[in-house]
C-alpha positions as a printed NumPy array, in Angstrom:
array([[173.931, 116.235, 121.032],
       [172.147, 113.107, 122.262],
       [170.319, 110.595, 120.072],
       [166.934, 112.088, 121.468],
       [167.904, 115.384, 120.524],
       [168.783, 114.747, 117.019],
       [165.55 , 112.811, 116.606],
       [163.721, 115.945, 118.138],
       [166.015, 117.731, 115.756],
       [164.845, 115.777, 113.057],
       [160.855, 116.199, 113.891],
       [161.74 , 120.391, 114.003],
       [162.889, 120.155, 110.362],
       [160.068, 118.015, 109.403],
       [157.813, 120.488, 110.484],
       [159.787, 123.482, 108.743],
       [160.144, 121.218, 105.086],
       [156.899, 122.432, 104.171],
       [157.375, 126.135, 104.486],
       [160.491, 125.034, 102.233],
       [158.814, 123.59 ,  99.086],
       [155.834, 126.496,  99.2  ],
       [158.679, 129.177,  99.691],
       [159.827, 127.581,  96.083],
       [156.383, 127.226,  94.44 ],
       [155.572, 131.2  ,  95.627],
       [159.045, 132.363,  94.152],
       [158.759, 130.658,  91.1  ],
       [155.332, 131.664,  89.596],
       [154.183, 134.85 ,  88.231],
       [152.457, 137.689,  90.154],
       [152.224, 136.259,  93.435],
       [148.71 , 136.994,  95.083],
       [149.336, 137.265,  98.727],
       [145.666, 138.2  ,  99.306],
       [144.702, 134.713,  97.904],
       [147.412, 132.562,  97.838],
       [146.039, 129.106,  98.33 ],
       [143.548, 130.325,  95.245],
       [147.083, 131.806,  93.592],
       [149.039, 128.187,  93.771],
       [145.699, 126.41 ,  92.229],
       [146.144, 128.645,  89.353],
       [149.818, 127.957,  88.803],
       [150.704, 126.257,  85.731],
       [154.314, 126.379,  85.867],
       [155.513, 122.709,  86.519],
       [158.019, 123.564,  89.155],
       [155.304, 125.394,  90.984],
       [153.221, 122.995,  90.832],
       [155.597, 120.279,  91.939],
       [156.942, 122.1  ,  94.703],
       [153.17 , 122.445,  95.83 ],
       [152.534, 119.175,  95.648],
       [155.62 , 118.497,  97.613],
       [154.513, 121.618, 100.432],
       [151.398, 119.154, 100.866],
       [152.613, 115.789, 101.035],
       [155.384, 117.241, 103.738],
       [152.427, 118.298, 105.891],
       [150.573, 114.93 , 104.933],
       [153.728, 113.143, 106.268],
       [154.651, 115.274, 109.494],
       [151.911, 113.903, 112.009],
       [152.48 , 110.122, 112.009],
       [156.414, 110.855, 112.078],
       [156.318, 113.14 , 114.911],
       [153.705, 110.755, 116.556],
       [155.861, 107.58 , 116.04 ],
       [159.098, 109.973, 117.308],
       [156.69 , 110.451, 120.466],
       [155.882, 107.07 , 120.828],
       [158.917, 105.148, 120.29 ],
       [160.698, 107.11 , 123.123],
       [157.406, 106.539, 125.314],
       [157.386, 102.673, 124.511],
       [161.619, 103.174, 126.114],
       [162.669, 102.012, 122.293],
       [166.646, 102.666, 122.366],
       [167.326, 106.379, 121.654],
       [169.589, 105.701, 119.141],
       [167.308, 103.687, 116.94 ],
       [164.588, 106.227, 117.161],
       [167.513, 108.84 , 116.182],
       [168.385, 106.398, 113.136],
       [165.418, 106.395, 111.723],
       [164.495, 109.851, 112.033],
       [167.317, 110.495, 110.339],
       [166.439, 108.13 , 107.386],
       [162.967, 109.655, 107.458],
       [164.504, 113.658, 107.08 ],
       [166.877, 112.772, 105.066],
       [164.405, 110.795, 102.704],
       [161.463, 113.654, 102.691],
       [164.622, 116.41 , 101.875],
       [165.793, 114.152,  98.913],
       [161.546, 113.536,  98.099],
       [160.805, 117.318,  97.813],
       [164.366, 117.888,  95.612],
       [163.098, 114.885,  93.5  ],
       [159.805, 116.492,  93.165],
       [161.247, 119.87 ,  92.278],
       [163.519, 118.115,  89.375],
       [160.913, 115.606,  88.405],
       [162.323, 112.503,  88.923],
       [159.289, 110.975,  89.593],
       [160.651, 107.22 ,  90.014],
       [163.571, 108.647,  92.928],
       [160.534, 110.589,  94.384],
       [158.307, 107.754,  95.132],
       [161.472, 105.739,  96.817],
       [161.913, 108.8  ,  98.876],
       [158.38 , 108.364,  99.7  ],
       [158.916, 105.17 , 100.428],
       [161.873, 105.006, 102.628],
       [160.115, 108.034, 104.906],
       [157.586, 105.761, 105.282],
       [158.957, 102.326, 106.083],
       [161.266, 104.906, 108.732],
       [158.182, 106.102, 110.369],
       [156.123, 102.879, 110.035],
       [159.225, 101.32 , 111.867],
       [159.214, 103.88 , 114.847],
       [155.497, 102.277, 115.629],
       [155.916,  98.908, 115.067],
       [159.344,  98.908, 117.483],
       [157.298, 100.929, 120.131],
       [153.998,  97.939, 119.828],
       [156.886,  95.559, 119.684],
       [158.5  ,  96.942, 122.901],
       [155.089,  97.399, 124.573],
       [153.512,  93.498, 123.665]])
């Protein structure tokens, strides 16, 4: 596989990690309310659910500016490989965020957080950089 296509590769499993962590928070609460579930999960006391909802968010929060800078980078002709790089260090980062969420780890979580976003604030400032 090319460099663009595991960055590509990279922005399809972004886009999935969401429908990951709510999978999680549905399975692990009681009585699942498919009629209402967004007024189901705000009802959810459980930790874990909760967690794994906050993590379901914050993976849709985070999707748009990496899949924009993923876009951009390869418009702005930054080398394939870097934008492959860092999309890498941005999946791999949001995975290990939503497992620290799940297992509350809240100090691993927010440097997960972080390194996703230094990766994807990187893919915009190499495509200004190549563009200035």
């Amino acid at each position: 596989m090319s460099a663009l296509g595991v960055a590509y590769l990279c922005v399809l499993v972004s886009a999935l990690l969401p429908y990951i962590w709510v999978g999680i928070a549905k399975s692990g609460g009681a009585r699942y309310d498919n009629r209402d579930p967004r007024g189901w999960l705000a009802k959810q006391e459980a930790p874990r659910v909760r967690r794994a909802t906050s993590a379901h968010l914050n993976s849709f929060e985070a999707f748009a500016p990496f899949a924009a800078g993923v876009v951009i980078a390869q418009l702005a002709d930054v080398a394939h490989s870097t934008i492959a790089m860092l999309a890498v260090v941005f999946l791999v980062s949001r995975v290990l965020y939503g497992v620290a969420y799940l297992a509350d780890a809240a100090m691993v979580r927010s440097l997960m957080w972080l390194a996703g976003f230094v990766a994807m604030v990187s893919l915009f400032v190499l495509a200004i950089a190549r563009v200035a």
